[in-house]
N, C-alpha and C positions, 0 to 999 in steps of 0.2 A: 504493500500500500504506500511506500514511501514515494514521495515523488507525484501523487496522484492528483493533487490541486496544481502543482507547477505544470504540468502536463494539459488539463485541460485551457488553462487562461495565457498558455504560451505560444498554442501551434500556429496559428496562424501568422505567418510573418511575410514582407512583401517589399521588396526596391520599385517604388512606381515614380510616374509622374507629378505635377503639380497637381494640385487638390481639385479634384471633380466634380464634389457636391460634398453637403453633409448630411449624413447617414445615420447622424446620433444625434442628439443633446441630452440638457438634463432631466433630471426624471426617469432616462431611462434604467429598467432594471431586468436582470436574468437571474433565473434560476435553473439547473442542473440538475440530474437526478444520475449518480453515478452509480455503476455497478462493479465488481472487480469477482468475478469468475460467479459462483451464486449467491454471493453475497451484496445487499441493497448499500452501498460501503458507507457514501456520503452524502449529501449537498455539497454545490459552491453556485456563489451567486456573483453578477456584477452590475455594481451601480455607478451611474455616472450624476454627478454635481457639479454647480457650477460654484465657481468660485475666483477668490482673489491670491493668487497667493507673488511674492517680491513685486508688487503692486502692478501685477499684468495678472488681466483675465485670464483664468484658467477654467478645464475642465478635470475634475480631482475624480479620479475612477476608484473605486473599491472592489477587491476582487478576496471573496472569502468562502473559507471552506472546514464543513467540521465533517470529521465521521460520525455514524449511526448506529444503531443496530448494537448486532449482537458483536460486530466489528470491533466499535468503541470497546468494549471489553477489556479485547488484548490488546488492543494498536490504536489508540488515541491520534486523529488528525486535527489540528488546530491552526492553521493559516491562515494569513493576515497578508496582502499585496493593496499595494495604492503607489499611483502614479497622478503628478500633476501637468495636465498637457497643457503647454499654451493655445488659447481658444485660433489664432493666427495662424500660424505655422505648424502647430500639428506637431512639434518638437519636445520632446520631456526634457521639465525642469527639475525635478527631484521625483525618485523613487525609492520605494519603501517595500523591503521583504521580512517580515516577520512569522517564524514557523514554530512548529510543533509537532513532528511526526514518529512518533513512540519512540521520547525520547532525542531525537535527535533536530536537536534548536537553532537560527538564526535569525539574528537580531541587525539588520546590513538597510542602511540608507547612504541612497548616491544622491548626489547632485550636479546637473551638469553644466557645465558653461560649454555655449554653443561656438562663439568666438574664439575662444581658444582652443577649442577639442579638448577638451578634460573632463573625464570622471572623476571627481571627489569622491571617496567611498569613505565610512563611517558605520567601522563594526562593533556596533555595541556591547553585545555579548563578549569581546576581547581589548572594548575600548582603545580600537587601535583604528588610524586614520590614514590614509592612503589615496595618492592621486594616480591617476591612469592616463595615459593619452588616448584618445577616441578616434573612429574614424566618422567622414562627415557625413550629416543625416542619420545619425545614431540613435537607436531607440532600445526602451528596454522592453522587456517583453510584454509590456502590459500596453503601454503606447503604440506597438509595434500592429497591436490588433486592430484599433481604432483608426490607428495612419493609413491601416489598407482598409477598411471601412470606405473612408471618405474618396482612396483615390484608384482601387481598383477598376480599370477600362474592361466590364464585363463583355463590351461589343465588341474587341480586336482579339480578346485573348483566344487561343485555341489550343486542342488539346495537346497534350504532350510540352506544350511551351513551359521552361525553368527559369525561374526568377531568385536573385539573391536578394539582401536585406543585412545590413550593418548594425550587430545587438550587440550590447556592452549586458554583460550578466556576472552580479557579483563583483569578479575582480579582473574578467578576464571580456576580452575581444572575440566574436562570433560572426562568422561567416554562414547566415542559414541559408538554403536553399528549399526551393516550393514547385514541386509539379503540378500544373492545370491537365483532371485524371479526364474531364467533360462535367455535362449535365445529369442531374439524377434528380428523379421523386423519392421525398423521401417520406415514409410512414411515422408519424407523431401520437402525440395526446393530444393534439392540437388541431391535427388534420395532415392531409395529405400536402407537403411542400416540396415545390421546385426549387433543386439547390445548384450551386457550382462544386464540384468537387477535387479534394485540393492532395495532397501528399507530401508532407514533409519531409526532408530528410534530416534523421537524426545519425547521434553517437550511439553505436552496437558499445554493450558491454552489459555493465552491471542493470542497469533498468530494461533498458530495450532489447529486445533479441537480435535483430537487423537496423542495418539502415531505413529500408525502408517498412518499418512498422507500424506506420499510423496513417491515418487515411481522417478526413476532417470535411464536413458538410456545412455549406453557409447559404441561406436563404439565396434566392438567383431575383431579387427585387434591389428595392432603392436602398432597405433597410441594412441586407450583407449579416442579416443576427445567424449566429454559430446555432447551428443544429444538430450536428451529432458528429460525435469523437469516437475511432475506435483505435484501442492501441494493444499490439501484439506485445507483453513484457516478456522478459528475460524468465517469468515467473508467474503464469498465469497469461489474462486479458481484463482488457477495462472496455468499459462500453459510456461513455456522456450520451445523453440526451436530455434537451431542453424539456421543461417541466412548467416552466409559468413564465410572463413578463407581463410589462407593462410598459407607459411611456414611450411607446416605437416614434419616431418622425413619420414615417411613412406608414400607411396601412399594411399589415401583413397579406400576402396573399396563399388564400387556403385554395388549394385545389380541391374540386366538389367531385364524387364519383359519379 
C-alpha cells in the first residue's frame, strides 16, 4: 500500500503549449474510491481554492488520502499534498508533501523561484534545508496535473504520440514521459464517460513491476477530471476510480445507453 496516494495524484504529467483554456477553478473537488487487490484500501480527494499567497493570486490545491477498512488495521495511510499554482502562469510557487504510510513519514516543503531555476527544499522531519537547481517550466506533481488540464491540445494529439514534462520531486530532477494509448468509454458510478487514454512511464523496481504499468483515464470534454487509474505493482494491483465531485467548470458529459 505504500506509495498508493502519490500514485494516484501524480500520473498524469505533460510538456505542452501555452494555456488553452481553463479547465478548473475553485470549488472544485474529487473524490476517489481506491482498491488494492480485494481490499476497499482508501479514499483521496482533491480540492482546489482560491487564494493569495507572496501576494499573487493563487490556486492552492489539496490533494489527501486516508486508508479504510479492514486495511487501516495493519497499514495506516495518512497523506497530506498541497500545491500553490499561480492563477497566471500555471507555475508552482511552493509545494507541500506531508505523509504517513505505516510508518514510514515525510514532512518536505519546496518553494520555487521561477527566475532563477531553484528548488528550495525544507525537510522538516530532518530540519535540514537544501537548494536544487531546476529545469525551466518545472512542476511538481500536483501542479503538473492541473498544467495539463488547462493546456492539453485534445484535437492534434494522436495515438501513440510521447510527451515529456520537467518535475522537481522531493530533492531530485525528473524527466517523465506520457503515451497518448486513444479514446475509450469508460464505465463509472457516475455513468458511462468518454475518456482520453494516457500511459505513463515509470521507474521498475520496488513499487512498480515495469515501466510500463499504469494506464490512466481522463474525461475526453472541457473539464480533462481523472477517471480511473490502474496500476500493475511490484506486489499486487491498485484500481482508482472517481467516486463523487462537485464544482466542475464545465458540464460533465455522461454518455446515455
Amino acid at each position: 500500500m505504500k506509495k498508493i496516494i502519490t500514485i494516484v495524484i501524480s500520473l498524469i504529467t505533460l510538456n505542452v503549449a501555452a494555456q488553452s483554456h481553463q479547465a478548473y477553478d475553485g470549488g472544485e473537488w474529487f473524490k476517489f474510491r481506491i482498491h488494492y487487490g480485494v481490499f476497499n484500501a482508501s479514499f483521496a480527494t482533491l480540492e482546489v481554492k482560491e487564494s493569495t499567497f507572496r501576494d499573487q493570486p493563487v490556486y492552492h490545491v489539496v490533494g489527501k488520502g486516508r486508508s479504510t477498512g479492514l486495511l487501516h488495521l495493519f497499514f495506516k495511510v495518512d497523506d497530506n499534498y498541497e500545491t500553490y499554482i499561480h492563477k497566471e502562469t500555471g507555475s508552482p510557487m511552493r509545494f507541500i508533501r506531508k505523509i504517513d504510510e505505516g510508518g514510514h513519514t515525510k514532512d518536505i516543503q519546496i518553494d520555487f523561484d521561477h527566475q532563477t531555476n531553484t528548488a528550495h527544499v525544507f525537510n522538516k522531519k530532518h530540519n535540514k534545508k537544501e537548494s536544487f537547481q531546476v529545469q525551466d517550466n518545472v512542476h511538481d506533481m500536483l501542479s503538473a496535473f492541473y498544467y495539463l488540464r488547462n493546456n492539453l491540445d485534445v484535437e492534434s494529439i494522436a495515438p501513440g504520440e510521447m510527451m515529456t514534462m520537467n518535475m522537481f520531486f522531493d530533492n531530485e530532477n525528473h524527466d517523465f514521459k506520457l503515451k497518448f494509448l486513444g479514446r475509450e468509454v469508460v464505465k463509472t458510478k457516475l455513468g458511462n464517460i468518454a475518456t482520453l487514454k494516457f500511459k505513463p512511464y515509470v521507474l521498475a523496481g520496488r513499487v512498480f513491476k515495469e515501466k510500463e504499468s499504469l494506464t490512466i483515464w481522463v474525461s475526453d470534454d472541457k473539464n480533462r477530471m481523472p477517471v480511473k487509474i490502474k496500476a500493475d505493482l511490484a506486489v499486487g494491483s491498485l484500481d482508482a476510480d472517481i467516486d463523487a465531485f462537485k464544482g466542475l467548470k464545465h458540464p460533465l458529459k455522461i454518455i446515455m445507453k
